[in-house]
N, C-alpha and C positions, 0 to 999 in steps of 0.2 A: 481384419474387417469383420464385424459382427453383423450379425444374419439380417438385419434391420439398416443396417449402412451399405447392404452392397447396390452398387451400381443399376441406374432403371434398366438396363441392356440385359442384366444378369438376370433382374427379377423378371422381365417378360421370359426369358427363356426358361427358367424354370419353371413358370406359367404354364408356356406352353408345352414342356414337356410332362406336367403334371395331367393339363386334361387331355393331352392324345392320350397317354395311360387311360385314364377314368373311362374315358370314351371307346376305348379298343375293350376295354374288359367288361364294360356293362352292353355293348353290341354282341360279344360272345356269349354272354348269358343270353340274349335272344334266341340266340342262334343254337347253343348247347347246353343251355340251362346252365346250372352250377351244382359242384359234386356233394353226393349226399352228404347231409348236417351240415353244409356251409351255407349261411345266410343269404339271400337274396336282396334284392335292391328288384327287379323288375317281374320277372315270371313268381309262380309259384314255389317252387325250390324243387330242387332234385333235376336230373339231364334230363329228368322227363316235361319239365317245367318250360323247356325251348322247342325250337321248331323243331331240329333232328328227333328229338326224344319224343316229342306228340305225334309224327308219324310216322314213327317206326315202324310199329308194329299193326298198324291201318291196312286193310290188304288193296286190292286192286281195285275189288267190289265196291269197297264202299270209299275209296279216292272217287271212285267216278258218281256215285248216286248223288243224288239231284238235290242239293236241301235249297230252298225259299231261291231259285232260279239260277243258282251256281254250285262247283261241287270244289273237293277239297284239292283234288287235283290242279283245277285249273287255278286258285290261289299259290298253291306250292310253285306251278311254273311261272305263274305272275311274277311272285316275291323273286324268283331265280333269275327271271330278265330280267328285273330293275336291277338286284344287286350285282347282275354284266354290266348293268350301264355304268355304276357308278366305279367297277373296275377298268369299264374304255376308258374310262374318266382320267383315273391316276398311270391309264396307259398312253395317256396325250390321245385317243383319238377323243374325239368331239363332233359324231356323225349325231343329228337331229332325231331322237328316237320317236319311233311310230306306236306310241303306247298299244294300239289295239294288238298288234303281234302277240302280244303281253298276255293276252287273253284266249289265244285261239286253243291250247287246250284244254279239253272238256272232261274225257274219260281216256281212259290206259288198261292195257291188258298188263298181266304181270311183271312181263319183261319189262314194258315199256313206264309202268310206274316205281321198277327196282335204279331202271334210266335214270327218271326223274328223281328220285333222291339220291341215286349217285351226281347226278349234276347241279342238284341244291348243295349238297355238302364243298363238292369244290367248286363254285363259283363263293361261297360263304366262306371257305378256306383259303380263297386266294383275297377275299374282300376282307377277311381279318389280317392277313401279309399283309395288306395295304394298312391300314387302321395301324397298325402296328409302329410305322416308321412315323419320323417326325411328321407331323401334320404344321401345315402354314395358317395356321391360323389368322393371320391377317390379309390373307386373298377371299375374297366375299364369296368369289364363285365357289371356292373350295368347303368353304367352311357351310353357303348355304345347300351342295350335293350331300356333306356330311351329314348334317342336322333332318336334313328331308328325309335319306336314306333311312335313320333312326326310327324315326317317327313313324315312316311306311312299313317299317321292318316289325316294329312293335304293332303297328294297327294290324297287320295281316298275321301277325303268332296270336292276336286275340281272337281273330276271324277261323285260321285255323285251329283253334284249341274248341269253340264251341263248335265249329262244324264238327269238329270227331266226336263231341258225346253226342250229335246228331245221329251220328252214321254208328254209334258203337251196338254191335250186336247182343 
C-alpha cells in the first residue's frame, strides 16, 4: 500500500501522532528553551530562551520587587498552578479551579524562591510526561486544556522575560 492509499484510520493516527510530537516539543522549548545553535520556533534560542533559563539565575530580591503592580515571583507561581491544573487534568481529577489561589504569591526569601523553581521545574516535568503520551485529539475537552495551557504558558515566559530586564540589576 503506498503512503497516499493507506486507510483514513491509519492517516488520522499518524496525524495524531505527529502533532502530539510537535506539540510536546515546541511546549518544551517554553519551558527549557532549546540547546545552544539549534533553532527556535518560539523563544529566543538558547535554555536561556525558556522559563527555567530566564529565572535562573534571578535572585530572591528581585522575584519579589514590584514592577507595574506585580512581581516575577508571583507569575512563576501562577504559571506553576495552572500547569497543576492541567496535570489534575490528565490525572482524571477534575476539581473546579479557584484561579485567585494562582495568585497569592507575591514575594519569596531565598529558600523559598529556590521552592518555587524547584516546583516549576516539576510540575513542567511531569506536564511534558503528560504531552509526551498519545494525545486524544478528538476529545474537545482535552484538546481545548492543551491548546489554552500553550497559549498561557507562552503569554506568561513573555511576561516573565520582560519583567527580568525589569528587575536585572
Amino acid at each position: 500500500m503506498s503512503e497516499n492509499s493507506k486507510a483514513p484510520a491509519e492517516n488520522v493516527s499518524d496525524l495524531a501522532r505527529a502533532l502530539t510530537r510537535t506539540y510536546e516539543s515546541h511546549y518544551r522549548e517554553l519551558l527549557e528553551g532549546v540547546p545552544t545553535g539549534q533553532p527556535s520556533w518560539v523563544t529566543s534560542g538558547g535554555p536561556e530562551g525558556g522559563v527555567y533559563g530566564t529565572i535562573e539565575n534571578l535572585s530572591a530580591e528581585q522575584a519579589s520587587r514590584r514592577v507595574n503592580g506585580t512581581t516575577l515571583a508571583a507569575h512563576v507561581e501562577h504559571l506553576r498552578w495552572a500547569m497543576q491544573l492541567v496535570n489534575d487534568y490528565y490525572d482524571g481529577q477534575e476539581a473546579p479551579p479557584d484561579w485567585s489561589e494562582s495568585w497569592k504569591v507575591t514575594a519569596v526569601d531565598n529558600a523559598g524562591w529556590r521552592d518555587l523553581r524547584d516546583a516549576l521545574r516539576a510540575t513542567g516535568d511531569s506536564l511534558l510526561k503528560h504531552l509526551a503520551a498519545p494525545v486524544e485529539w478528538d476529545q474537545e475537552m482535552g484538546r481545548m486544556a492543551m491548546l489554552a495551557s500553550y497559549g498561557h504558558t507562552a503569554y506568561h515566559l513573555g511576561a516573565i522575560r520582560q519583567l527580568a530586564k525589569q528587575v536585572a540589576d
